[in-house]
C-alpha positions in Angstrom: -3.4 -18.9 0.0 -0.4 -17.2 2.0 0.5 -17.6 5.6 0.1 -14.0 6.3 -2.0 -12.9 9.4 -2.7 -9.4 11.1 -4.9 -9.2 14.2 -7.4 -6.1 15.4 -8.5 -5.5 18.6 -10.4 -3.0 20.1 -9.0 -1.0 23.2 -9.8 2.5 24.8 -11.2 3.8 22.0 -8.4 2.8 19.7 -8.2 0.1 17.2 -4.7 -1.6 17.8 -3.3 -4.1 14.4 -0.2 -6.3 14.6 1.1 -8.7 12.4 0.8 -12.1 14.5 4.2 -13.1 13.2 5.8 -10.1 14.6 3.8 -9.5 18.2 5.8 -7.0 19.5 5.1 -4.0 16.7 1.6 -2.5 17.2 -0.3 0.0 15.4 -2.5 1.9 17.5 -5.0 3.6 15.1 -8.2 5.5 16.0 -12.2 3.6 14.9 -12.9 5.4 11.8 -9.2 4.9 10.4 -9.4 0.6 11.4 -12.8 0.6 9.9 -11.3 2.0 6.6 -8.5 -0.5 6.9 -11.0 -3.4 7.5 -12.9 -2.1 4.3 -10.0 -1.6 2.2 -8.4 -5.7 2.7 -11.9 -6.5 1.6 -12.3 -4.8 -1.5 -8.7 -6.0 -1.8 -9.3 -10.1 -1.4 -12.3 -9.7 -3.9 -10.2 -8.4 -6.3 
């Protein structure tokens, strides 16, 4: 297992993912595309 760590939140009708090492770089992405995301890491740890 890695130290590696992103975080999601929701706001305003935007999903917003950083990497929790690095804070201060956000990705501001709308519902359906973080729900994609979300399903995508996973199907990605299963594998």
């Amino acid at each position: 297992m890695n130290n590696d760590c992103v975080e999601l939140r929701a706001a305003a009708g935007r999903v917003r993912i950083r990497d929790s090492k690095n804070p201060g770089q956000i990705l501001d992405i709308s519902p359906a595309v973080g729900a994609c995301f979300v399903a995508y890491v996973k199907a990605a740890a299963v594998s």
